[in-house]
N, C-alpha and C positions, 0 to 999 in steps of 0.2 A: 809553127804550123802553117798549113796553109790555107791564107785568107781569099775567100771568093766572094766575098760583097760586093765587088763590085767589076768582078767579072761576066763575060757574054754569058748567054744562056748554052754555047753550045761548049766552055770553056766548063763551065758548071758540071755538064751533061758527061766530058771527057773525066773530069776528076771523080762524079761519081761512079761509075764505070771502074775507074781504075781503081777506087777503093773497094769498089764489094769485090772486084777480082782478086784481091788480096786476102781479103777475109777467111776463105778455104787454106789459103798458104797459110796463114797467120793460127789460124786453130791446129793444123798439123804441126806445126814447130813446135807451139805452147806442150803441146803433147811428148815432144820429142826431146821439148829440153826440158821438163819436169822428168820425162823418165830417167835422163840423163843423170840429173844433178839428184835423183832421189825425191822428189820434191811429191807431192802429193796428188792423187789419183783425181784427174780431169773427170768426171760423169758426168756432167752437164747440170747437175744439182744445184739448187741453192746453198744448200750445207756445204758446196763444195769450195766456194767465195773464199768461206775460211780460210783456209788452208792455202786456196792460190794468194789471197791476200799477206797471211805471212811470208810465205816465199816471193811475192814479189818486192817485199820492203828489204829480206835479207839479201836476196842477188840484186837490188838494183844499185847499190855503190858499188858491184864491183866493176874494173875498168880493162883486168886483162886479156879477157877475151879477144881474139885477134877477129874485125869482120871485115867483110870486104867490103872495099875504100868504094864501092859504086852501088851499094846497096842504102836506100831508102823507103822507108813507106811510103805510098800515096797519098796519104795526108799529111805530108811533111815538104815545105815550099823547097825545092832543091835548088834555091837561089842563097837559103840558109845552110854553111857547109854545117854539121855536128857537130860539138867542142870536140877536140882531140883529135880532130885532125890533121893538126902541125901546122894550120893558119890559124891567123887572129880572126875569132866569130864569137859571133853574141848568144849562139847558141846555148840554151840553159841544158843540156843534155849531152852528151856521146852518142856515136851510132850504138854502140852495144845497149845503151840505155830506151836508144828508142825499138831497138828489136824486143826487146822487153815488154814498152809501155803497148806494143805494138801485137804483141803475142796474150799478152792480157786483156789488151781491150777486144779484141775480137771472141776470147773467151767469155769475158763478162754481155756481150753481145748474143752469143750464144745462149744461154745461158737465159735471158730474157726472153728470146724468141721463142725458144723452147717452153713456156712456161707462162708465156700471155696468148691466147689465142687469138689471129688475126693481128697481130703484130708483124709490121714488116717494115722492109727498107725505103725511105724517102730523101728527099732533097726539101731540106729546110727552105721555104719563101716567106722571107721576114722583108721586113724595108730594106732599102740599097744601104742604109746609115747601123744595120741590125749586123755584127758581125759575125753572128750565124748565117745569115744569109749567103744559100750556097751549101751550106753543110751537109753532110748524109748524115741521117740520125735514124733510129729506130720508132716511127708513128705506132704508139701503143691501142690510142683509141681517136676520138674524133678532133680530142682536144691537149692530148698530151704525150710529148715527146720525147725517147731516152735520149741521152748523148755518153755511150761508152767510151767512145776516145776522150771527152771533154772528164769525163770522171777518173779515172786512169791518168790521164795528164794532169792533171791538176795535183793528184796524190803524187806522182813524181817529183813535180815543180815542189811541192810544200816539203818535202823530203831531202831532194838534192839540194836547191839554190836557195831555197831557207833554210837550212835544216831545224826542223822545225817536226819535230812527231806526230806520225800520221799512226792511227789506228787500225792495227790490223784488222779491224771485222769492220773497216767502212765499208768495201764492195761488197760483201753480206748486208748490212744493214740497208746501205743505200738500195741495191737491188731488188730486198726484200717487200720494203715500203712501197716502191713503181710496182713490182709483181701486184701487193695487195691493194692500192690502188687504183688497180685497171682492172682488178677482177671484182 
């Protein structure tokens, strides 16, 4: 991912930028490749978690999806090439994996907003040693903040590079708890 702790304020300001500009792509895909694959009905619901949450533990070991070799997300350091792309990288993912984690977490993002009101988009300012700091996160209320990428990634990580079982109804559960806690 990429780390902005201790990047400028105006380097900060570029990447968040370029991530909420994603965000609309990123919800339209998720839409397009669940219609695709059969996968279950986006509504922007909390109930709906479910469903994308199983689907996202079945399609993310797959690998043969062909993407193009110049596509990444904006929260992703493109100094880190993706596994699989025929160098040697330390990457815990493939690009197909993170078009994925990538189409999920902006749902799971949605999904939030839709459903705390007065929730919106910020730039985490933590200390320069905080390695949030720099992040775009979802400001629920005065004092507490989502992190959908960080939750999504993290289930990938524990799933791919550990493999290691991840619960389908986390992003439900987890979700649910931030909704009923801000409200």
């Amino acid at each position: 991912m990429l780390i902005l702790m201790y990047a400028s304020k105006e380097e900060i300001a570029r990447a968040h930028y370029a991530y909420l500009d994603g965000i609309g792509d990123a919800q339209g895909r998720i839409r397009e490749h669940l219609r695709k694959t059969g996968g279950p009905e986006a509504d922007a619901s909390i109930e709906s978690l479910r469903g994308i949450g199983s689907w996202f533990l079945e399609h993310l070991p797959e690998t043969a999806e062909p993407m193009p070799t110049s596509w990444i997300p904006a929260w992703w350091n493109p100094l880190v090439l993706p596994a699989g792309d025929g160098v040697e990288t330390h990457a815990p993912v493939t690009r197909q994996q993170l078009r994925l984690i990538d189409e999920v977490q902006a749902y799971v993002a949605e999904v939030v907003l839709g459903h705390v009101p007065g929730a919106h988009w910020v730039v985490y300012k933590g200390r320069r040693k905080d390695i949030r700091h720099g992040t775009t996160v979802i400001q629920l209320d005065k004092r507490r903040q989502f992190y959908p990428r960080s939750l999504v990634y993290k289930a990938a990580l524990t799933g791919v590079l550990l493999a290691k079982p991840v619960e389908a109804a986390l992003f439900y559960d987890v979700v649910r708890q931030y909704i009923s806690d801000a409200g």
